[in-house]
N, CA and C atoms as an extended XYZ file, in Angstrom:
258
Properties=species:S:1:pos:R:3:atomname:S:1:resname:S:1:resid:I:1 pbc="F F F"
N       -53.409       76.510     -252.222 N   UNK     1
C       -53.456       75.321     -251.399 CA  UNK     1
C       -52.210       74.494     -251.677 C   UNK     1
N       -51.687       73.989     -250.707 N   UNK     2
C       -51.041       72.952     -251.123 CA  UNK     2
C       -50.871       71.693     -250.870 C   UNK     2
N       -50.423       71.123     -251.384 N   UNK     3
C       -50.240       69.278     -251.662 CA  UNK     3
C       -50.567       68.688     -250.335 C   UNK     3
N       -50.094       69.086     -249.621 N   UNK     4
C       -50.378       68.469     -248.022 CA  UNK     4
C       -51.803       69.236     -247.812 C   UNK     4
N       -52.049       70.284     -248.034 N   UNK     5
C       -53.380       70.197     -247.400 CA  UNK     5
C       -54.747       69.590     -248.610 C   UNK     5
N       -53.815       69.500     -250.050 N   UNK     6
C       -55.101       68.887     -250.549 CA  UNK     6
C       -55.008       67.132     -250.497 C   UNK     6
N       -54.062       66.474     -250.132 N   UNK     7
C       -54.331       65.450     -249.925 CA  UNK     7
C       -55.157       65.137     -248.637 C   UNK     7
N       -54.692       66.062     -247.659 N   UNK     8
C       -55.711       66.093     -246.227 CA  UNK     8
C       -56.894       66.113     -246.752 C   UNK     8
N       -56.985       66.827     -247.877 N   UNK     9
C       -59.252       67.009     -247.923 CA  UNK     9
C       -59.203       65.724     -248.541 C   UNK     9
N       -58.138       65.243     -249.330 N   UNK    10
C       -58.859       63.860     -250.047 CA  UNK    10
C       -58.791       63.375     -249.653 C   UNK    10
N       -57.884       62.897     -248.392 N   UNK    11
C       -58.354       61.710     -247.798 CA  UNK    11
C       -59.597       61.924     -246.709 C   UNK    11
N       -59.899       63.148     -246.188 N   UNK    12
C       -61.457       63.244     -245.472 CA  UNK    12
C       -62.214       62.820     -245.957 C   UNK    12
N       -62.672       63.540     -247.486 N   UNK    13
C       -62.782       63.249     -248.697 CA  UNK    13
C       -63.744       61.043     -248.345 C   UNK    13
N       -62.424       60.410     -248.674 N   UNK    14
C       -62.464       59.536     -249.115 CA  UNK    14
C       -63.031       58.774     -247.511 C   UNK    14
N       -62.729       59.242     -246.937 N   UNK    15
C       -63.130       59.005     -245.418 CA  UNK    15
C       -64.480       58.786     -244.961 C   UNK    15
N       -65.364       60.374     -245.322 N   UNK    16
C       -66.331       60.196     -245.426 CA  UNK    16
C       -67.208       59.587     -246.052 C   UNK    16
N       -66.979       59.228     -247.576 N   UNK    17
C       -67.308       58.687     -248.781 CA  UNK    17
C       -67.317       56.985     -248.175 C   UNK    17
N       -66.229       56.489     -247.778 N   UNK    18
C       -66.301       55.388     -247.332 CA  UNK    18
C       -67.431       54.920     -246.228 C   UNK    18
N       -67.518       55.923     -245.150 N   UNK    19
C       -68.120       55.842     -243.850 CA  UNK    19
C       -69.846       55.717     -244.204 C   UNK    19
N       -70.221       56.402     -244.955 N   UNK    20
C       -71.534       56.569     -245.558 CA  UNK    20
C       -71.992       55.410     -246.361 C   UNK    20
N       -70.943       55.183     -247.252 N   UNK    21
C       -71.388       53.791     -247.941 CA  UNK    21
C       -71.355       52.807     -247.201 C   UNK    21
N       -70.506       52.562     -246.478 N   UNK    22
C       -70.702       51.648     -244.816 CA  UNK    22
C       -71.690       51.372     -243.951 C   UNK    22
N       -72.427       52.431     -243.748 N   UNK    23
C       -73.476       52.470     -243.007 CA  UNK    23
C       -74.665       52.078     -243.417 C   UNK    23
N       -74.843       51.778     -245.039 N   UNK    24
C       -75.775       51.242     -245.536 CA  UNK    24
C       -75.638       49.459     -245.810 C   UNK    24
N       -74.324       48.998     -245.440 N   UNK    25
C       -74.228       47.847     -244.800 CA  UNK    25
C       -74.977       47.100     -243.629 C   UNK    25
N       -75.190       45.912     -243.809 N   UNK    26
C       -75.889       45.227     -242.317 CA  UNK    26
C       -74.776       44.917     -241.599 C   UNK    26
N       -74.858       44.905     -240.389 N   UNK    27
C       -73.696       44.320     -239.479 CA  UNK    27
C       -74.238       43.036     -239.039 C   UNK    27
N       -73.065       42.479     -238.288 N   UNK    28
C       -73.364       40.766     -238.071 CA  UNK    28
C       -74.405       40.521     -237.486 C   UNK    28
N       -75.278       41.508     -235.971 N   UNK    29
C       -76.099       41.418     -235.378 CA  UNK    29
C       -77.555       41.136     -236.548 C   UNK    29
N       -77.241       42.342     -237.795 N   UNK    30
C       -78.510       42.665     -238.473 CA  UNK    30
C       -78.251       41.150     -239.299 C   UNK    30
N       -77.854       40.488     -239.592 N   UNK    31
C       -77.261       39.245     -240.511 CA  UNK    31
C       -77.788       38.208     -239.469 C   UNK    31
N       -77.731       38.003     -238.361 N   UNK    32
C       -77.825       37.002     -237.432 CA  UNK    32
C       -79.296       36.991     -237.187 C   UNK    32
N       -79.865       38.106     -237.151 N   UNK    33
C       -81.408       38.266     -236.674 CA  UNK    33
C       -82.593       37.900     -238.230 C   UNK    33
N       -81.721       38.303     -239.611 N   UNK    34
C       -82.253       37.623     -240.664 CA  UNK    34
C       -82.555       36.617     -241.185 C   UNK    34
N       -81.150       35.761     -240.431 N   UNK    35
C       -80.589       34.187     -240.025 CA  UNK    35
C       -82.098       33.506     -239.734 C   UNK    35
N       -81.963       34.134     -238.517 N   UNK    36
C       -82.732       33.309     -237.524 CA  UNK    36
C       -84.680       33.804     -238.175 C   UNK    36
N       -84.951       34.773     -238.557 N   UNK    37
C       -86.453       34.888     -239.522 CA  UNK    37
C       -86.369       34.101     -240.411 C   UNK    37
N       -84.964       34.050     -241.525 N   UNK    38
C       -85.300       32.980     -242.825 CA  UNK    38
C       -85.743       31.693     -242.305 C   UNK    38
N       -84.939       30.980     -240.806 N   UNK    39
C       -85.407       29.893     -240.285 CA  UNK    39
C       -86.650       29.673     -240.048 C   UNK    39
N       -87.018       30.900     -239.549 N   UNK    40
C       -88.670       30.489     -238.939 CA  UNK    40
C       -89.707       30.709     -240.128 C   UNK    40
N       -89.365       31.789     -241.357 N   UNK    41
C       -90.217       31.571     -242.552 CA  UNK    41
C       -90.001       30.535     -243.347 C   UNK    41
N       -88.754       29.391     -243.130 N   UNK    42
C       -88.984       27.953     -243.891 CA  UNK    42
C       -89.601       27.370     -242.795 C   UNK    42
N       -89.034       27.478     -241.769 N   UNK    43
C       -90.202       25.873     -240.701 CA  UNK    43
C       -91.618       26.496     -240.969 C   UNK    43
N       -92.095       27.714     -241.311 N   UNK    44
C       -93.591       27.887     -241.413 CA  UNK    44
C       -94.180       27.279     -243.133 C   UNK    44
N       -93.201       27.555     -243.864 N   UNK    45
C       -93.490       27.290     -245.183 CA  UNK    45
C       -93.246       25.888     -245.350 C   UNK    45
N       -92.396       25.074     -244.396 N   UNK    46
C       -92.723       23.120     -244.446 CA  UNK    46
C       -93.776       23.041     -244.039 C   UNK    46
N       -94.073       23.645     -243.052 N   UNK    47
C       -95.411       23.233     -242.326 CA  UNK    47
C       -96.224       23.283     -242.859 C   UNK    47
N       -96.936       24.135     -244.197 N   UNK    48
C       -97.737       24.991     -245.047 CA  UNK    48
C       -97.507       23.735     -245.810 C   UNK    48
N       -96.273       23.307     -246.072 N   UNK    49
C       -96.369       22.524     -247.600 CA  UNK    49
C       -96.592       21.169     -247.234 C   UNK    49
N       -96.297       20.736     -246.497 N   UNK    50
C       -96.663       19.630     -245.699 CA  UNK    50
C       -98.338       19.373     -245.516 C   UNK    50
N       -98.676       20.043     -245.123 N   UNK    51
C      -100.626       20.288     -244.680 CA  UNK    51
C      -100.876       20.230     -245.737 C   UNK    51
N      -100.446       20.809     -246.943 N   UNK    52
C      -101.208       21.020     -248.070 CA  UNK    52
C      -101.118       19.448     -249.004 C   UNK    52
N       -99.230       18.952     -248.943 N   UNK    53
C       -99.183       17.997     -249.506 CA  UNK    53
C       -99.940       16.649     -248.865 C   UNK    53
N      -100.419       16.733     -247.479 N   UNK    54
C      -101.525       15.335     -247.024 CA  UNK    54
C      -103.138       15.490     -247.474 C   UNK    54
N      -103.264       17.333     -247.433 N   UNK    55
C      -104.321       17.477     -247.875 CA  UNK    55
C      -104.706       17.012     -249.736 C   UNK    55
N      -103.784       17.006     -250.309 N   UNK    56
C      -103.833       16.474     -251.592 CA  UNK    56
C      -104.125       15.314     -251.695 C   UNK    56
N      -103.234       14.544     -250.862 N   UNK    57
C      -103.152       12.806     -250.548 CA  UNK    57
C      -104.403       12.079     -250.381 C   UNK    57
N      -105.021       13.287     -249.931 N   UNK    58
C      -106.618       12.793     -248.878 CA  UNK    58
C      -107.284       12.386     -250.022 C   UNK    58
N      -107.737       14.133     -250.364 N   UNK    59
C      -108.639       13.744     -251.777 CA  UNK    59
C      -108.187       12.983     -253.106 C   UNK    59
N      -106.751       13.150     -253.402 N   UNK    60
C      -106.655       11.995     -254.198 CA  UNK    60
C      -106.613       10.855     -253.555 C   UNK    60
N      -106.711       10.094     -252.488 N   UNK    61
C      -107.622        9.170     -251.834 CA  UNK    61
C      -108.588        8.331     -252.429 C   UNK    61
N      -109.781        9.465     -251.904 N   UNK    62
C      -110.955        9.496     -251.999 CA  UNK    62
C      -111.240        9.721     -253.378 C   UNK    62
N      -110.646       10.392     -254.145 N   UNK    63
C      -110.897       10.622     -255.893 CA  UNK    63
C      -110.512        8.937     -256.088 C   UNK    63
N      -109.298        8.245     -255.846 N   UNK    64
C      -109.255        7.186     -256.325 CA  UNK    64
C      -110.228        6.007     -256.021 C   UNK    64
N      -110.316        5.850     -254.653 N   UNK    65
C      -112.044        5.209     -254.347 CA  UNK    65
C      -112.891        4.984     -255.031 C   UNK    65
N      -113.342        6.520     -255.399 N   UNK    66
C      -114.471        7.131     -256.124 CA  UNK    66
C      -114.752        6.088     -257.537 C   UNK    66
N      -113.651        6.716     -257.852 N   UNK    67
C      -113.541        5.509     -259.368 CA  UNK    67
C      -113.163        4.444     -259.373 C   UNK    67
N      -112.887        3.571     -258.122 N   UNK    68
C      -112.716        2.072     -258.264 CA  UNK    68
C      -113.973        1.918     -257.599 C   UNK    68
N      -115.223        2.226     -257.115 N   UNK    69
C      -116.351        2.012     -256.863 CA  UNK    69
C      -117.137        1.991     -258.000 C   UNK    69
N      -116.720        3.163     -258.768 N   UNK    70
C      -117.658        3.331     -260.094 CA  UNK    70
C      -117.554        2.554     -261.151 C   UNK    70
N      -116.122        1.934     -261.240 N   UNK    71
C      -115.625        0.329     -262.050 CA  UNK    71
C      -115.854       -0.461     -261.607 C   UNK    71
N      -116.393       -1.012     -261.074 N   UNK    72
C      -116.534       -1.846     -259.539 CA  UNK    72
C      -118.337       -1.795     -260.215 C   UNK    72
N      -119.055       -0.915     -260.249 N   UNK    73
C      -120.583       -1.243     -260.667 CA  UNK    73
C      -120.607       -1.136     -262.574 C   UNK    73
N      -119.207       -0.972     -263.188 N   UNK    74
C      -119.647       -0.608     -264.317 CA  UNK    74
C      -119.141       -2.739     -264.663 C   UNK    74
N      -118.276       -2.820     -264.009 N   UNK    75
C      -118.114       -3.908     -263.898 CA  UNK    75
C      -119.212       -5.445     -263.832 C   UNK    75
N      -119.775       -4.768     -262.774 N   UNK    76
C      -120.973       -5.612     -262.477 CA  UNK    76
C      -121.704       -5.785     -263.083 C   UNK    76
N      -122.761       -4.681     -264.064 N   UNK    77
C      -123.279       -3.781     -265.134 CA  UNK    77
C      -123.076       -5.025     -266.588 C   UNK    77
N      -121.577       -5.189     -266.670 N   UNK    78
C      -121.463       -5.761     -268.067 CA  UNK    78
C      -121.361       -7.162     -267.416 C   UNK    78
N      -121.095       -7.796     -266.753 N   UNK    79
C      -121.167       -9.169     -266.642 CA  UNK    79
C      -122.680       -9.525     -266.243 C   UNK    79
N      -123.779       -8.542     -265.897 N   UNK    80
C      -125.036       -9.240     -266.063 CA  UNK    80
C      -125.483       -9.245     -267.617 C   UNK    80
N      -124.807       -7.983     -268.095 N   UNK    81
C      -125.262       -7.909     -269.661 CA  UNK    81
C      -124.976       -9.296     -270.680 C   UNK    81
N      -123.617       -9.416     -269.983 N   UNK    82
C      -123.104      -10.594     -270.787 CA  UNK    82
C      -124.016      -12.240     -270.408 C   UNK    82
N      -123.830      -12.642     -269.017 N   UNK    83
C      -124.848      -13.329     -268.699 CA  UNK    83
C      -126.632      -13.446     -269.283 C   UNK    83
N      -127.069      -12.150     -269.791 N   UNK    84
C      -128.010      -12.330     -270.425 CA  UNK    84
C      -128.157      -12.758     -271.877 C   UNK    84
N      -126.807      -11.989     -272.379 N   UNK    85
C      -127.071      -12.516     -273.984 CA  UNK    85
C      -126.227      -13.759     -273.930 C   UNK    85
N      -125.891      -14.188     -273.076 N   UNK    86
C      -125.332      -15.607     -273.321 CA  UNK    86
C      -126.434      -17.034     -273.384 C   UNK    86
């Protein structure tokens, strides 16, 4: 063989080698269409975290209520106590 024809196989060679590893690349289309899913799996995951963070709000709400009602009679509770032993 010679020099000219073995650089011809190496660069096929390197040709193909390149072309293959290439193809396991995304192209801009496949990049643009990922784009646009990551968008719509965060606006779904605000939305998710959002619902969840008012739904927290609620019941700690209502948890806080809860126990200013229950101070609220424990309250009441000791100022008749006190009124009596006074």
């Amino acid at each position: 063989m010679t020099n000219d024809e073995l650089l011809t196989d190496l660069k096929q060679f390197i040709e193909a080698t390149v072309s293959q590893n290439m193809s396991h690349l995304a192209t801009k289309d496949d990049l643009r269409e990922m784009k646009t899913e990551l968008k719509s799996d965060l606006q779904n995951l605000e939305s998710k975290l959002d619902k969840r963070f008012d739904d927290l709000e609620t019941r700690f709400n209502e948890v806080q209520n809860a126990v200013g009602e229950s101070l609220n009679e424990v309250e009441g509770r000791v100022s008749r106590l006190e009124s009596r032993l006074a």
